[in-house]
C-alpha positions in Angstrom: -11.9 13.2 -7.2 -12.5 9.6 -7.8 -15.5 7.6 -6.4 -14.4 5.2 -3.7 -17.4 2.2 -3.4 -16.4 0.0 0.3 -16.7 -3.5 -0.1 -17.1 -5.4 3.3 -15.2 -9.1 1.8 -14.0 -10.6 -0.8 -15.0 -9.7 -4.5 -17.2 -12.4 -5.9 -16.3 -14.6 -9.0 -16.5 -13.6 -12.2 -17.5 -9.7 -10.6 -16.0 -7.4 -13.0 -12.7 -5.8 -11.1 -13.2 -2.1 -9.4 -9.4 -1.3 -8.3 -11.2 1.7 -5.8 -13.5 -1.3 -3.9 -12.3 -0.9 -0.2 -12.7 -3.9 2.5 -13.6 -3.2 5.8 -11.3 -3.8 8.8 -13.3 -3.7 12.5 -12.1 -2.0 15.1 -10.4 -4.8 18.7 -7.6 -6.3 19.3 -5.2 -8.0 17.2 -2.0 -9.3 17.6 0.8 -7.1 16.4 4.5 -7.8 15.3 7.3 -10.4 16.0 6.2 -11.1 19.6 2.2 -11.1 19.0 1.8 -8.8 21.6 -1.8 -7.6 21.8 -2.5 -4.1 20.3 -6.1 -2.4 19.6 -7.2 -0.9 16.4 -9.5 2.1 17.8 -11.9 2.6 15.0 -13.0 0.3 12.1 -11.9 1.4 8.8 -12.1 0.6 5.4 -8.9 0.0 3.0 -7.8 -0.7 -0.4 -8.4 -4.0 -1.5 -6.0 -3.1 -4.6 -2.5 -1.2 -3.9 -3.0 2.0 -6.1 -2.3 1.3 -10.2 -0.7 3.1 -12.4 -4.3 3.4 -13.8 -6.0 5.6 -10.5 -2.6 7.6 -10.3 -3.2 8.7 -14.3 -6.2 10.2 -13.0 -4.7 11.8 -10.2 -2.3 13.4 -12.8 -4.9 14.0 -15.5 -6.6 15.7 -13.0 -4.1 18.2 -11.9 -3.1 16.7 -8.8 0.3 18.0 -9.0 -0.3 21.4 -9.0 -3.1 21.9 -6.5 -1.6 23.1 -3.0 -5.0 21.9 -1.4 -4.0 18.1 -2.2 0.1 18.6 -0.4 1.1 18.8 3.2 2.9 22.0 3.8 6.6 19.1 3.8 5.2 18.1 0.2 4.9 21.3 -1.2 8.5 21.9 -0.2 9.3 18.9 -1.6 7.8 19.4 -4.8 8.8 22.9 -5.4 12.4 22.1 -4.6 12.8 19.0 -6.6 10.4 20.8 -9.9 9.2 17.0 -10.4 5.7 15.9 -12.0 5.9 12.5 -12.8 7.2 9.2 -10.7 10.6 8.5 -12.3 9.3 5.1 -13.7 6.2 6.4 -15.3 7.9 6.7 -19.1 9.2 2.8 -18.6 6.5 -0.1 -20.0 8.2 -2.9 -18.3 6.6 -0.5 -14.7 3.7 1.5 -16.5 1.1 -1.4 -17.3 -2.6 0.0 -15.8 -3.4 -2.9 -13.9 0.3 -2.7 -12.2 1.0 -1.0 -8.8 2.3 2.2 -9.2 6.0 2.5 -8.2 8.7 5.1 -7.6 6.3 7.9 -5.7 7.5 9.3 -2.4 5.7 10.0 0.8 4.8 12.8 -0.2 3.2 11.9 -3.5 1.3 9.4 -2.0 -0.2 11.5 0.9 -1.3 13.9 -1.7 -2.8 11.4 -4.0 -4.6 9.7 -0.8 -6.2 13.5 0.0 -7.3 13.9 -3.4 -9.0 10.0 -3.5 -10.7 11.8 -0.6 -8.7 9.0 1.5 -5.3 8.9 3.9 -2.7 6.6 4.1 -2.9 3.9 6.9 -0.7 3.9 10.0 1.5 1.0 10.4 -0.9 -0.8 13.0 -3.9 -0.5 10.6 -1.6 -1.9 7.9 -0.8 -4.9 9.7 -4.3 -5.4 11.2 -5.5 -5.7 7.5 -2.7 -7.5 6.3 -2.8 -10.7 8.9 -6.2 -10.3 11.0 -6.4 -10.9 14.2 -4.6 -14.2 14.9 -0.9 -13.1 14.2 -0.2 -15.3 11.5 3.5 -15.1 9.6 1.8 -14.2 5.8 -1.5 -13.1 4.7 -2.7 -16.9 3.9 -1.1 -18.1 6.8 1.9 -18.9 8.7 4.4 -21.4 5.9 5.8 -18.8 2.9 4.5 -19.8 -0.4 6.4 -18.2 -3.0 3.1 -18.9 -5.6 1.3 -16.6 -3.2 3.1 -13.4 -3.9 5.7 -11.7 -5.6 8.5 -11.5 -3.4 12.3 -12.5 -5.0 11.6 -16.3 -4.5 8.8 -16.1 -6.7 11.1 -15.0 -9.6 9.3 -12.2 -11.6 12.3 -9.8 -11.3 9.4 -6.9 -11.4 6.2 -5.8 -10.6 3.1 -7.9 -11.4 -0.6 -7.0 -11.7 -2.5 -6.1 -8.5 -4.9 -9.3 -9.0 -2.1 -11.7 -9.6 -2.7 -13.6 -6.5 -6.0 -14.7 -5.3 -4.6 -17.0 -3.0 -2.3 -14.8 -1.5 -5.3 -12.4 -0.1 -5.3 -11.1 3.6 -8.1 -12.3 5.4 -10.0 -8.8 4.9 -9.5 -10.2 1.2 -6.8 -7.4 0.8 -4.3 -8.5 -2.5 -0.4 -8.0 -2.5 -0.2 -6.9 1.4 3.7 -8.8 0.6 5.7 -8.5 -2.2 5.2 -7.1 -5.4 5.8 -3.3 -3.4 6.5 -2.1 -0.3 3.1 0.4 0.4 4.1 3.9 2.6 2.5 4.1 5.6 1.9 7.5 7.6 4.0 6.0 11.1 7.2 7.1 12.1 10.1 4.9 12.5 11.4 5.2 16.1 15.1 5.1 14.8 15.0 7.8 12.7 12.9 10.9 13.2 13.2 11.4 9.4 12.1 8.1 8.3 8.1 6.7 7.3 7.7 3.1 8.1 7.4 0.9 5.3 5.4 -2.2 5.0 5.3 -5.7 2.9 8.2 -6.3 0.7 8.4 -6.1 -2.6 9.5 -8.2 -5.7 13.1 -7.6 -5.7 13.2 -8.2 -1.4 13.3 -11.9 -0.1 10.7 -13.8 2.0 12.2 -12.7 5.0 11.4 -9.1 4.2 7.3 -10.1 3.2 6.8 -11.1 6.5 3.5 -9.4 8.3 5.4 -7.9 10.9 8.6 -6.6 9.1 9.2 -2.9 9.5 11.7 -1.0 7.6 11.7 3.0 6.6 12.8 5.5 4.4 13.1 9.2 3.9 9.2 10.4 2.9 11.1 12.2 -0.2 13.2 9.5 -1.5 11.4 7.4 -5.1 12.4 3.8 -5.8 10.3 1.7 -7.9 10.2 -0.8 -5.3 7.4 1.8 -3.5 3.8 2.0 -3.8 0.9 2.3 -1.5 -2.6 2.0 -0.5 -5.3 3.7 1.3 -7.5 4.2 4.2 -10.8 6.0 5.0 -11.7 5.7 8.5 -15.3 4.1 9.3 -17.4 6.7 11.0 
């Protein structure tokens, strides 16, 4: 299991980079999708600064996560053992494998498993967007105008994935990186329209601006890999 340390803001110039540092989110109210309505965030909790890199999910591998039951919901063991899979489908391409990159291409499943192992969970949708914009409701992380230099959505033109400190000025105000673009992160919601279907948060680099927004819901099947996908992770603040 890997050692989580929380960080409470931003990391400090010139700090050398730990992708497990956490920032901590309070508990209140905050105002919550399209229509700012005013929602309340029950207990403070701590979350990834960093979505997970194709470094922390290594160790996850390396460390047998794959084939310990005690790290799977009873849906992801089913998962697993039906599609006999080990790896995220990207994991033998470069272009997607760099260490300092967001892992991609891992369903639900794999991602509530590594989460359990990191001794962690994956955030509900509410938390997510409580991290990602604060408390005021504002469009973007950095504020309410879209800045294509602040994140890697399509507009910004990478065409891929980009490493998880890429954009400093893109942070959340809990000093949270890539909350848009770069990949949409799994969160452990339901989407209303489809019993079968985990919200999805953020955007990603191949999804326009209108998709990064803070608010913008979508969902997918929790078994279903596209390298457009990561996540991030929670621990709740006792």
């Amino acid at each position: 299991m890997t050692t989580v340390t929380a960080k409470s803001h931003l990391l400090k110039p010139h700090k050398r980079i730990e992708f497990n540092d956490m920032a901590e989110v309070p508990a209140g109210l905050f105002l919550y999708g399209y229509d700012k309505r005013e929602e309340t965030i029950q207990q403070p909790f701590f979350i990834d600064i960093y979505p997970v890199t194709n470094r922390q999910y290594t160790l996850f591998i390396k460390s047998g996560g794959y084939s310990k039951d005690e790290y799977w919901s009873k849906e992801g063991i089913k998962w697993r053992k039906k599609n006999i899979v080990h790896l995220p489908d990207y994991r033998n391409i470069m272009e997607w494998n760099k260490r300092d990159f967001p892992v991609g291409g891992v369903t639900y499943y794999e991602a509530d498993a590594y989460a359990r192992w990191a001794g962690k969970r994956l955030p509900t949708e509410k938390e997510w967007e409580k991290a990602a914009r604060g408390t005021d409701g504002r469009e973007y992380p950095w504020g309410d105008i879209f800045d294509k230099d602040k994140c890697n959505a399509k507009e910004s033109g990478a065409d891929k994935t980009t490493p998880v400190t890429n954009y400093p000025e893109g942070v959340s105000p809990y000093g949270c990186y890539d909350m848009v673009g770069n990949l949409w992160e799994w969160t452990n919601s339901w989407h209303e329209d489809d019993i079968d279907a985990n919200v999805l948060r953020g955007g990603s680099w191949d999804w326009e601006k209108e998709y990064a927004h803070c608010a913008f819901r979508s969902g997918i099947h929790p078994g279903i890999r596209f390298n457009f996908i990561g996540f991030r992770c929670v621990m709740t603040l006792e």
